[in-house]
Backbone bond lengths (Angstrom), bond angles and torsions (degrees), N, CA, C in turn:
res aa  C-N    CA-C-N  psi(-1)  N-CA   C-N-CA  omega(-1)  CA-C   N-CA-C  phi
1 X - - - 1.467 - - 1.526 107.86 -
2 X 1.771 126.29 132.98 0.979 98.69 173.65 1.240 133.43 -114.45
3 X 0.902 149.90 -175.11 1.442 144.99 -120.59 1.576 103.64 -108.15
4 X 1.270 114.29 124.92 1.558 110.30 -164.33 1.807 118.87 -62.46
5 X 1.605 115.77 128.24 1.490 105.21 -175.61 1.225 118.59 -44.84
6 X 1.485 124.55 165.57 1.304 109.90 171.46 2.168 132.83 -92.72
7 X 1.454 111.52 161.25 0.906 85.94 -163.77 2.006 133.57 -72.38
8 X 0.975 117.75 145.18 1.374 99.69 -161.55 1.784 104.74 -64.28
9 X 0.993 133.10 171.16 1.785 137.85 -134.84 1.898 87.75 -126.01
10 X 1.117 104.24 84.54 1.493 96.65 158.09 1.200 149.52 22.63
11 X 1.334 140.37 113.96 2.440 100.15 -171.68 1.674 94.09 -80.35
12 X 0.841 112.49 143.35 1.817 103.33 172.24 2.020 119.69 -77.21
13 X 1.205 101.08 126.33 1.595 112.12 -155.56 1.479 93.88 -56.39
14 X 1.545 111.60 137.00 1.501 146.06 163.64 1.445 106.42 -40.03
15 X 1.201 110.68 136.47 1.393 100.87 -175.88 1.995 96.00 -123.17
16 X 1.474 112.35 153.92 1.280 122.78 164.90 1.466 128.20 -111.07
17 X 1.872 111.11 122.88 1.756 103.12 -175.66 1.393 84.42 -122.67
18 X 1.511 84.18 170.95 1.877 107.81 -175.65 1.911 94.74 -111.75
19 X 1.233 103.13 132.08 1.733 104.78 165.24 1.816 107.89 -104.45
20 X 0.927 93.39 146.04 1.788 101.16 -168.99 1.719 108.70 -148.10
21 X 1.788 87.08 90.45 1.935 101.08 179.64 1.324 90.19 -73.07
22 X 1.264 94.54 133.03 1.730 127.23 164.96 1.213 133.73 -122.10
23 X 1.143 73.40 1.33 1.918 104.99 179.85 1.913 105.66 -31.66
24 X 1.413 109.78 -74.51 1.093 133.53 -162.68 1.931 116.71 -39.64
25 X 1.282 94.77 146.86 1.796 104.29 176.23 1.298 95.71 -71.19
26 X 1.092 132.32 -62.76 1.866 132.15 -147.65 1.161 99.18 75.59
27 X 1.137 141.62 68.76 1.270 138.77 161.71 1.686 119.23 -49.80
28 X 1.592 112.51 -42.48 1.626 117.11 -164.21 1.532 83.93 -77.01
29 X 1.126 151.88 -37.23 1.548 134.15 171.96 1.469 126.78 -48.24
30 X 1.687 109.98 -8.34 1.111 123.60 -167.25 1.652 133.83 86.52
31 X 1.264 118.97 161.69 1.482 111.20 -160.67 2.026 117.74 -61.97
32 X 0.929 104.21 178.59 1.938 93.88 172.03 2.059 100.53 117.13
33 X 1.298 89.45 -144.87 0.992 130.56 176.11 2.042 123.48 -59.41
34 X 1.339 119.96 95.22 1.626 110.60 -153.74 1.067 120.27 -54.92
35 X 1.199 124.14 165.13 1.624 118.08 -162.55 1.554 112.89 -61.36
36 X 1.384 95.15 -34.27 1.876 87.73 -157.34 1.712 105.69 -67.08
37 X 1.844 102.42 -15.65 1.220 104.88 160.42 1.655 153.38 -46.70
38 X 1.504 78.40 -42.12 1.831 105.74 -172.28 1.218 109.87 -47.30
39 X 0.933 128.49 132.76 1.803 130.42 162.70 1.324 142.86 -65.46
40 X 0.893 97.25 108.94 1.684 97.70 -175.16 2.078 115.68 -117.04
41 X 1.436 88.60 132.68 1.250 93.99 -145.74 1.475 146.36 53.64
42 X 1.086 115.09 26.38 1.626 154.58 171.25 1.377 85.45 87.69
43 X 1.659 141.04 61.08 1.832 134.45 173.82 1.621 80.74 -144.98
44 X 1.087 108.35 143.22 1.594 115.99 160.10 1.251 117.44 -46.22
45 X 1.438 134.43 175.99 1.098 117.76 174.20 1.452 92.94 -98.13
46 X 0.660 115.24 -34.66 2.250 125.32 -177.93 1.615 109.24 -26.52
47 X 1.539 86.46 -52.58 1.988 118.41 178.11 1.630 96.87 -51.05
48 X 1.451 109.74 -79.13 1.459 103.81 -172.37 1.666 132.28 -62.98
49 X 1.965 101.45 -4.39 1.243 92.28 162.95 1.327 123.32 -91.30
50 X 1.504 117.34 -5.51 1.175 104.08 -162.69 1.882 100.40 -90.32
51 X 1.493 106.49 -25.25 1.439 121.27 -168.01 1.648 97.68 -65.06
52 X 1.447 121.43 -35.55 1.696 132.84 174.97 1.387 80.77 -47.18
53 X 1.161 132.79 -76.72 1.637 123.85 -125.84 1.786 88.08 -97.14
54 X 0.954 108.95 -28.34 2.072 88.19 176.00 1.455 95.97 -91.31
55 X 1.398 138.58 6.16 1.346 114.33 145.72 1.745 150.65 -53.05
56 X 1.885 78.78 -17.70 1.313 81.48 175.66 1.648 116.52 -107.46
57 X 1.276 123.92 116.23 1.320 113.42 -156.57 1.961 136.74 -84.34
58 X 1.830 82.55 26.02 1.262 91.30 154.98 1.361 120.44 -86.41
59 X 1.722 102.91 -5.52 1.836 94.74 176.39 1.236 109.64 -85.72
60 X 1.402 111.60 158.97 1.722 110.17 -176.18 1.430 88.71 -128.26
61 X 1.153 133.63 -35.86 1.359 128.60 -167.35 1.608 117.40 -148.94
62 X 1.415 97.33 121.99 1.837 115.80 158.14 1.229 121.03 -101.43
63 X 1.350 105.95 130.15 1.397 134.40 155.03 1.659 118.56 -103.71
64 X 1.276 80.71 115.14 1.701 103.80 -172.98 1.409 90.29 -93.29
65 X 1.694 118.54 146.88 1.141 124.81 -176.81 1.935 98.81 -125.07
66 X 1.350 110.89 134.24 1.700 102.22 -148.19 1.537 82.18 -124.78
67 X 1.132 108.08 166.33 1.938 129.43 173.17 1.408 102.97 -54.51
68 X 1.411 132.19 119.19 1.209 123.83 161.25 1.165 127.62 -15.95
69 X 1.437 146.19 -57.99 1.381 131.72 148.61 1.427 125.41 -90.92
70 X 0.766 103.54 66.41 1.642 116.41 -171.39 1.654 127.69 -142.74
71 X 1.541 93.69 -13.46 1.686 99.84 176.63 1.577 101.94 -53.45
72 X 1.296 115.97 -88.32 1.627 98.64 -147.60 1.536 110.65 -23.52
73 X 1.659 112.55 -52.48 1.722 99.90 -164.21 1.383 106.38 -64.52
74 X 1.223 120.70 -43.97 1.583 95.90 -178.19 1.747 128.77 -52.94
75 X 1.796 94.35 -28.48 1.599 107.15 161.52 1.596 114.58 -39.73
76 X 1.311 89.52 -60.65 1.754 98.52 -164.44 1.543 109.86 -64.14
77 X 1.625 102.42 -28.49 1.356 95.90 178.83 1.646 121.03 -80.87
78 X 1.212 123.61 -23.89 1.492 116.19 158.55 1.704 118.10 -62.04
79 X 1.349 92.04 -38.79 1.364 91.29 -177.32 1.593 120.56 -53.03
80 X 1.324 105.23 -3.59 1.723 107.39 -165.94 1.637 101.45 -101.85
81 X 1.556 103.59 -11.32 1.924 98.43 -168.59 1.498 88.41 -121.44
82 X 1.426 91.21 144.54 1.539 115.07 153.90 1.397 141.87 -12.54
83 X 0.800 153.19 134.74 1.370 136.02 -177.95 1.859 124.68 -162.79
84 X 0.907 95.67 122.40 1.981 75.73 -153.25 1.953 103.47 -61.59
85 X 1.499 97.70 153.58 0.966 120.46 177.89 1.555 136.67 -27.63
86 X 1.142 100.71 -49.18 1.692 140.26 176.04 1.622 90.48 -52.35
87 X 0.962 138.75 -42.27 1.989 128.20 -131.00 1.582 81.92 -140.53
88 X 1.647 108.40 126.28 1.292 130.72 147.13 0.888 129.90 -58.16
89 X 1.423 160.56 -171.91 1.720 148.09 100.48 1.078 121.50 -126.28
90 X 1.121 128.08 164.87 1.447 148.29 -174.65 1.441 123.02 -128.98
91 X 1.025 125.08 135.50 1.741 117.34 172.96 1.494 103.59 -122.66
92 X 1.450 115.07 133.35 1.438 125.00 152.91 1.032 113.15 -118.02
93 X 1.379 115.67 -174.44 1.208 130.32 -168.23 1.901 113.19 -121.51
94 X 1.387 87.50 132.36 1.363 104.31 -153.16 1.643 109.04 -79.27
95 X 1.789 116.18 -164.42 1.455 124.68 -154.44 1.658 86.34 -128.00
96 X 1.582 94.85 161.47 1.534 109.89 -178.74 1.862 101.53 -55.73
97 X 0.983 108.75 -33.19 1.777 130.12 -176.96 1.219 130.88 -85.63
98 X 1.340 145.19 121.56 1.959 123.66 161.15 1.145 122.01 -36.70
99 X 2.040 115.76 -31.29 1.406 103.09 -173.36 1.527 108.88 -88.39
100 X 1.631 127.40 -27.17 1.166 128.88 149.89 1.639 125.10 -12.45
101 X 1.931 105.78 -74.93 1.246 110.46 166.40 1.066 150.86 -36.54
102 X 1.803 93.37 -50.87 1.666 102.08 179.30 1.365 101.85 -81.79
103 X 1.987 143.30 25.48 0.688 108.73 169.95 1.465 99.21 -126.59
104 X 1.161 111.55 2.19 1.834 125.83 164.56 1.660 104.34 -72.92
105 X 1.665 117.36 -36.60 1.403 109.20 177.48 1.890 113.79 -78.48
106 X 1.242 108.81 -32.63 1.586 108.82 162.23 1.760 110.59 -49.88
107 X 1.192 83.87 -65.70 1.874 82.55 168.01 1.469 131.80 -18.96
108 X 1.404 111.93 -56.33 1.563 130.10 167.70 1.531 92.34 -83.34
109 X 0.750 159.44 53.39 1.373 139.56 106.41 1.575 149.80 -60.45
110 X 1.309 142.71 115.70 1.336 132.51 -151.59 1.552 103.26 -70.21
111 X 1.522 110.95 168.14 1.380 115.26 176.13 1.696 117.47 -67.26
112 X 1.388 124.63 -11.90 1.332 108.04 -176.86 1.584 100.64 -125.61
113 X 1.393 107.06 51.32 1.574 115.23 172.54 1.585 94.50 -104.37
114 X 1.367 130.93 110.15 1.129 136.17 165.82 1.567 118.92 -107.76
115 X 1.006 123.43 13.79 1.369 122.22 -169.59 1.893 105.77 -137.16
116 X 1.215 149.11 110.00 1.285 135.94 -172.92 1.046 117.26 -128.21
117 X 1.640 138.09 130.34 1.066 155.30 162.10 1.623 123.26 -83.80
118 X 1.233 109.27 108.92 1.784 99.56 177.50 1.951 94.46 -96.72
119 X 1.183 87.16 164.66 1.987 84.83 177.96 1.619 95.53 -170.69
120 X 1.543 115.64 130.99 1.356 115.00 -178.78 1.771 106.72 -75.85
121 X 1.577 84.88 144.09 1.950 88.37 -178.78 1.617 105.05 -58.86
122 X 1.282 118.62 -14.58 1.756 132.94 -156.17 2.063 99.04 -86.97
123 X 0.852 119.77 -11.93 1.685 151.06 -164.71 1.615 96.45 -105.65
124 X 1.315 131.28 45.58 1.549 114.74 -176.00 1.628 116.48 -70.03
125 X 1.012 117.11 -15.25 1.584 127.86 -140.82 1.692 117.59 -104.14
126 X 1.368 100.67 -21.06 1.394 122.05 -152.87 1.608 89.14 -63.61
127 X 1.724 87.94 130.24 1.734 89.96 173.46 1.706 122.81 -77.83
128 X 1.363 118.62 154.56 1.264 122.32 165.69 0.902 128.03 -33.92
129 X 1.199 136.82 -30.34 1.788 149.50 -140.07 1.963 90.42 -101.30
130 X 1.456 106.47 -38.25 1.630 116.76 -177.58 1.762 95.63 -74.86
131 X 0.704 144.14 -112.60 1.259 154.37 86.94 2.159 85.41 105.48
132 X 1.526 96.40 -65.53 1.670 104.57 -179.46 1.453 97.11 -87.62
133 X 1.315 145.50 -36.64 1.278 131.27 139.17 1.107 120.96 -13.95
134 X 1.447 132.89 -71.47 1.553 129.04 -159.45 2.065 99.10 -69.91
135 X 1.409 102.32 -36.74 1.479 115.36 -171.19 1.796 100.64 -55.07
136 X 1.387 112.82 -55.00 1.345 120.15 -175.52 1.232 124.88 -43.90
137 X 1.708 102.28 -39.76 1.562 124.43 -179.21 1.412 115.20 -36.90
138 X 1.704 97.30 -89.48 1.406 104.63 132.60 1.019 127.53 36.46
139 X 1.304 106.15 -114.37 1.279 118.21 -152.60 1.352 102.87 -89.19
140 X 1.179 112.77 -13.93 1.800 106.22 154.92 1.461 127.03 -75.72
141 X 1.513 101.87 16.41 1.624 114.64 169.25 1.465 125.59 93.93
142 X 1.254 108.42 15.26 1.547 130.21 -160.49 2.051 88.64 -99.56
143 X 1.332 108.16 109.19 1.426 98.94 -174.94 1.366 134.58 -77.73
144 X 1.798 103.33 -11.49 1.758 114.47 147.33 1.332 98.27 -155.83
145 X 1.643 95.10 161.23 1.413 123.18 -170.61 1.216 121.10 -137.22
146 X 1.584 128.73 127.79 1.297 126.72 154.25 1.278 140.67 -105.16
147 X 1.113 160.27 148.58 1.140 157.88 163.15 1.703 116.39 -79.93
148 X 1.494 99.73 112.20 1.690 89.52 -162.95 2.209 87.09 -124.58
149 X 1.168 91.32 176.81 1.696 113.12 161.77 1.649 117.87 -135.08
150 X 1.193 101.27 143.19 1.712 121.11 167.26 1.876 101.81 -27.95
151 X 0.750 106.57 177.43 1.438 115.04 172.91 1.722 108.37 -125.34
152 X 1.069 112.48 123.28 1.763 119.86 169.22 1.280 105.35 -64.02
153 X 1.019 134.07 -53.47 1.650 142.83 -159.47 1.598 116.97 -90.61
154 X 0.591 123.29 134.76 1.675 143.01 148.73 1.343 112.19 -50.53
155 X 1.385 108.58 106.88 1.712 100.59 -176.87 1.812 101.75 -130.18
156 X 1.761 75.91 152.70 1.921 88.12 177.77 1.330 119.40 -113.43
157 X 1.298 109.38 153.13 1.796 110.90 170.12 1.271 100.79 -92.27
158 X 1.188 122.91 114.45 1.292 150.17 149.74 1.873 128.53 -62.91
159 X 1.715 107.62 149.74 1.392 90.02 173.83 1.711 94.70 -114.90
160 X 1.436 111.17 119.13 1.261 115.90 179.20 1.275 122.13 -36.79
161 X 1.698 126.24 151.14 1.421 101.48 -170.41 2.076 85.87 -165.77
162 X 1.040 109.87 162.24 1.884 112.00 -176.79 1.798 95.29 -34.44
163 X 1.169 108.22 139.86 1.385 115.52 145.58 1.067 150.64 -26.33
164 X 1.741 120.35 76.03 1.442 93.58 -165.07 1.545 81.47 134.13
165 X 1.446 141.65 -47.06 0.882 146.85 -114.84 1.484 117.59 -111.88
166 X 1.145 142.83 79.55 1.505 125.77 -164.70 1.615 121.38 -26.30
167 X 1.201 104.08 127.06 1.751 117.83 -169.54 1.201 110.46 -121.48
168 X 1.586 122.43 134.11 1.398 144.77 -173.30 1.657 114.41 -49.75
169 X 0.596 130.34 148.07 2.186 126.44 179.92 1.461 84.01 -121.19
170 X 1.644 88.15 126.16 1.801 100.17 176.28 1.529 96.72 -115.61
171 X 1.338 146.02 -12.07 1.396 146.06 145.98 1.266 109.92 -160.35
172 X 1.361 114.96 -167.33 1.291 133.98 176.45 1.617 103.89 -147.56
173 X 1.861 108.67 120.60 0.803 122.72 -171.18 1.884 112.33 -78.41
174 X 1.599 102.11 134.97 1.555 97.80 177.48 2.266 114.28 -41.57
175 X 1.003 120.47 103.66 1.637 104.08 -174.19 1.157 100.30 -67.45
176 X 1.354 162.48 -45.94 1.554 159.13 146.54 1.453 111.49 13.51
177 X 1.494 103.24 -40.47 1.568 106.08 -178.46 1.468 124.34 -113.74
178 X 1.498 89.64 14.66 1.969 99.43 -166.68 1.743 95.59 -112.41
179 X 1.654 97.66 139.17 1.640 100.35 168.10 1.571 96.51 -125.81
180 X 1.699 95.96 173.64 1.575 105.04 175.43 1.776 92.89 -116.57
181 X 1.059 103.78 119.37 1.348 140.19 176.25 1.327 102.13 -40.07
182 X 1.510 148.35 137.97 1.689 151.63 151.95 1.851 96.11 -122.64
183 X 1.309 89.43 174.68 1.465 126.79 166.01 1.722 94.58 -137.29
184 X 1.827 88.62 147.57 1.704 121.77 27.86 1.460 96.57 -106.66
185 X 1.533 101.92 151.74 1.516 122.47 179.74 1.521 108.77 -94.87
186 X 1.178 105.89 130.31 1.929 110.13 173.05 1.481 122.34 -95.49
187 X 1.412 97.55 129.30 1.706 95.34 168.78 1.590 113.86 -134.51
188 X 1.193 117.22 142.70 1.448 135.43 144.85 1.905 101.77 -33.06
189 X 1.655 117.79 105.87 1.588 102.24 -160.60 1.815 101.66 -82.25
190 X 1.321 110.95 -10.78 1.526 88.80 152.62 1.305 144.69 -37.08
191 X 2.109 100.79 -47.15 1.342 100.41 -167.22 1.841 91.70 -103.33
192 X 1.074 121.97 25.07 1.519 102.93 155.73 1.231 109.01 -97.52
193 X 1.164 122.46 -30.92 1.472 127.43 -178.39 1.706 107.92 -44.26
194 X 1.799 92.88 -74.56 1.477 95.83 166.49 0.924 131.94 -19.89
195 X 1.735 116.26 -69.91 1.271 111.89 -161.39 1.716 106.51 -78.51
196 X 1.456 126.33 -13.63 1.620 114.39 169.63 1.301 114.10 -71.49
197 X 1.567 107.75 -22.13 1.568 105.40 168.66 1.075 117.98 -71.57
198 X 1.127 134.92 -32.33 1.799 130.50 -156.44 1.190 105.41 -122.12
199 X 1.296 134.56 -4.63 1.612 119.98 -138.08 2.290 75.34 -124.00
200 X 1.207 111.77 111.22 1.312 109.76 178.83 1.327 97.91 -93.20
201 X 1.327 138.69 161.78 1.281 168.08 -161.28 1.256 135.65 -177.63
202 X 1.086 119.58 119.90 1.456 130.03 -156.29 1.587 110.82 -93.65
203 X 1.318 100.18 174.15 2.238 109.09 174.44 1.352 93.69 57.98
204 X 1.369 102.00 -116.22 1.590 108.70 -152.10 1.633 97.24 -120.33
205 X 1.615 125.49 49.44 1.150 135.34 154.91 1.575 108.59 57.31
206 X 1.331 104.10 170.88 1.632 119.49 -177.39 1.733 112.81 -85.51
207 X 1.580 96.97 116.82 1.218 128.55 175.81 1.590 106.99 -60.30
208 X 1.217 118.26 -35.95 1.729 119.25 -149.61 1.593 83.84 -133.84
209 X 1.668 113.77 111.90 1.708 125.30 170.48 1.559 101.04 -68.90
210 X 0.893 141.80 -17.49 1.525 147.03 -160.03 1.857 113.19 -104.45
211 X 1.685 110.02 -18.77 0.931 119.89 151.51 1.503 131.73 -76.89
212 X 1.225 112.03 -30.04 1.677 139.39 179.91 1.819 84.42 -58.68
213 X 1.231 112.77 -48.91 1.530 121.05 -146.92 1.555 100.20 -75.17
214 X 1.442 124.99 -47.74 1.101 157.27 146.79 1.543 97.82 -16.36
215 X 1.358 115.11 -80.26 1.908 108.16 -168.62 1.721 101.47 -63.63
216 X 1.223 118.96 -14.96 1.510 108.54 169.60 1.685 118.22 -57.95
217 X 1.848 121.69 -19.17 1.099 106.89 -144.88 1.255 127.16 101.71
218 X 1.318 119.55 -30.45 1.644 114.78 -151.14 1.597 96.37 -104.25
219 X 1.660 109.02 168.34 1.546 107.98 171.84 1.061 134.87 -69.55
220 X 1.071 105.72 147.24 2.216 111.20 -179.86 1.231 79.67 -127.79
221 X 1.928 112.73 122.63 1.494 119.90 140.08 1.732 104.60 -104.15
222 X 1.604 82.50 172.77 1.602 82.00 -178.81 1.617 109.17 -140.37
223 X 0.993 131.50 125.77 1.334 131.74 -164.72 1.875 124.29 -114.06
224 X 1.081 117.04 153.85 1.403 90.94 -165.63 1.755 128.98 -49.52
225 X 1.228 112.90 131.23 1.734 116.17 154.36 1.352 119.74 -58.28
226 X 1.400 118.32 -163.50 1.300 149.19 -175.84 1.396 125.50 -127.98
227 X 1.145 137.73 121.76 1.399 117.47 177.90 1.398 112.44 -62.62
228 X 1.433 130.53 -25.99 1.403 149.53 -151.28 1.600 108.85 -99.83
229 X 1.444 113.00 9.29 1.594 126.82 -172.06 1.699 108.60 -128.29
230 X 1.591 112.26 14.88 1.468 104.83 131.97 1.078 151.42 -42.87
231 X 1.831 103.21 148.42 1.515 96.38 -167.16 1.614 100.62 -97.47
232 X 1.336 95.71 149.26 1.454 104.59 164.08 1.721 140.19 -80.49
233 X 1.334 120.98 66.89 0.862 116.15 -175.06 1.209 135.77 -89.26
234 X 1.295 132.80 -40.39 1.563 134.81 -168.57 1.843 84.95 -133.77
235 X 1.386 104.09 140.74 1.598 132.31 161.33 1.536 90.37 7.57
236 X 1.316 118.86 -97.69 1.460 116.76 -149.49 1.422 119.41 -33.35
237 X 1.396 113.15 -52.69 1.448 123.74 172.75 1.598 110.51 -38.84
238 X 1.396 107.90 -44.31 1.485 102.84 -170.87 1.411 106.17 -63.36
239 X 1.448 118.89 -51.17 1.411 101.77 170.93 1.317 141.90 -49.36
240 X 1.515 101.11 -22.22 1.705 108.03 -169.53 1.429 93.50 -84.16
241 X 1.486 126.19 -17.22 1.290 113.91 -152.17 1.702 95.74 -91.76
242 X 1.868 107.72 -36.39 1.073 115.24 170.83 1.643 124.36 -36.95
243 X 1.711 111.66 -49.78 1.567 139.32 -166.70 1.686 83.18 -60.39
244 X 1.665 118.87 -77.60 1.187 121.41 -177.76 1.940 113.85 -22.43
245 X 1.078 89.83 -78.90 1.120 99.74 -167.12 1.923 109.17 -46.62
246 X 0.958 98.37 -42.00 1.999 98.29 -178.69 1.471 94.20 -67.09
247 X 1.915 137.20 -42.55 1.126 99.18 -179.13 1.467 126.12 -71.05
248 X 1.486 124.26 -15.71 1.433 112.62 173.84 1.175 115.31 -72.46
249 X 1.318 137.04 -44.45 1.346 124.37 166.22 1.414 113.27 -34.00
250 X 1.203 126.23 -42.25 1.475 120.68 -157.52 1.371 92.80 -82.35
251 X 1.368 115.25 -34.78 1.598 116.39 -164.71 1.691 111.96 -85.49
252 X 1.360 104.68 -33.41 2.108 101.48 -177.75 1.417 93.82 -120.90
253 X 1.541 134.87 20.40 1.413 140.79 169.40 1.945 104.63 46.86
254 X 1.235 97.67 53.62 1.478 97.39 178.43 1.518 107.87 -134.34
C-alpha cells in the first residue's frame, strides 16, 4: 500500500493593519501641543484613534506614524493606555508630508499584511460598524475604499480670489452625486504601494490615499460613513467631539 501523499500546507490567513499619520502640527486648533495630541475627554485624541481601528478585530496591527522627533513619546504614550489584546502597534517616525508618512508607515509593514487601513489620528470617534465596513470592501475585492456621507449643503465652484473677498461662481455641482469623504480608507496593499510608488505629487503631497489610487486607473468605491467620524480640526469640533463622546459614556458606561 502506498504511503498516503502529504497534506498540502495551508496559505497562512492575510492579515489587516491600520496606518495612522500623526505627523501633523494642527495648526487651525491653535499653537502648543499637536493635534493628534490634544485631549479629548482627558485621552489624547491619538489614543482614541488608534483604539477606533483595533476595535475592530479584524485588525491585528497599528502603525502609528509619529513627528520626526517625537516617536519615543508618542511610544511611551500608547504604552500607558490599554489596548485590546488582539492588535499590536508600532510607531515610526514620520515625513515632512502626510503622503511621506503614510508611506514610511507602509514601509513597516510585515510581509503577510494584505489588507490596509489608513485613518487620520484627527477622526477619533469613528464607530466600529464603519471601520469592518471599509475591511469587508476589501476583501470582497474592491481594491480601495472609502467611507463617505451625502452632503447637507449646496456647494459652489468658485474662482478663488483675496480673502474676504467676493468670488465669481463658475457652477454648482449636482449634490445627488457629491460625498464628503472619511477615513479610515481601505486598500488592497498592492495598490497602495503602487500608487505611493508611481503616483508623483507635488507642494505638500496627497491629502486623500484613495485619490493617489484614482490616477492609477483603478476603482474607488465608497460605502456608507458616519456622522460621528469627523475630523477634528479647529475648536468647535473639539467640543462636539467632547458632547459625543460624554454621550457614549453615559450610554455603553465606557
Amino acid at each position: 500500500m502506498s504511503p498516503m501523499s502529504p497534506t498540502p500546507a495551508e496559505p497562512s490567513p492575510s492579515r489587516t493593519a491600520a496606518v495612522i499619520p500623526a505627523a501633523g502640527r494642527g495648526v487651525r486648533l491653535g499653537p502648543g501641543t499637536p493635534k493628534a495630541l490634544r485631549a479629548l475627554g482627558g485621552t489624547p485624541m491619538l489614543i482614541h484613534a488608534v483604539r477606533a481601528m483595533a476595535a475592530s478585530r479584524a485588525v491585528t496591527l497599528v502603525v502609528v506614524v509619529a513627528p520626526p522627533d517625537g516617536a519615543p513619546e508618542v511610544k511611551n504614550l500608547i504604552d500607558g493606555h490599554a489596548l485590546p489584546e488582539h492588535t499590536d502597534y508600532v510607531v515610526v517616525p514620520g515625513g515632512a508630508t502626510r503622503q511621506e508618512s503614510v508611506k514610511l508607515g507602509l514601509d513597516a509593514l510585515p510581509d503577510d499584511v494584505s489588507v490596509v487601513l489608513v485613518h487620520d489620528a484627527a477622526r477619533p470617534l469613528v464607530p466600529v460598524d464603519t471601520v469592518d465596513a471599509v475591511i469587508e470592501a476589501v476583501r470582497d475585492g474592491a481594491p480601495a475604499v472609502v467611507p463617505a456621507l451625502p452632503l447637507a449643503d449646496t456647494v459652489k465652484e468658485v474662482e478663488p480670489g483675496e480673502p474676504g473677498a467676493p468670488e465669481p461662481v463658475l457652477s454648482t455641482p449636482v449634490r445627488a452625486r457629491l460625498r464628503a469623504v472619511q477615513t479610515p480608507q481601505g486598500f488592497d496593499r498592492h495598490t497602495l504601494v503602487k500608487a505611493h510608488t508611481s503616483v508623483a505629487v507635488d507642494g505638500e503631497g496627497a491629502t486623500d490615499d484613495a485619490g493617489m489610487v484614482e490616477q492609477l486607473g483603478s476603482q474607488v468605491v465608497v460605502v456608507p460613513g458616519h456622522e460621528e467620524a469627523f475630523k477634528v480640526t479647529r475648536p468647535l469640533d473639539l467640543v462636539l467631539a467632547e458632547a459625543v463622546l460624554a454621550r457614549r459614556r453615559a450610554n455603553d458606561g465606557f
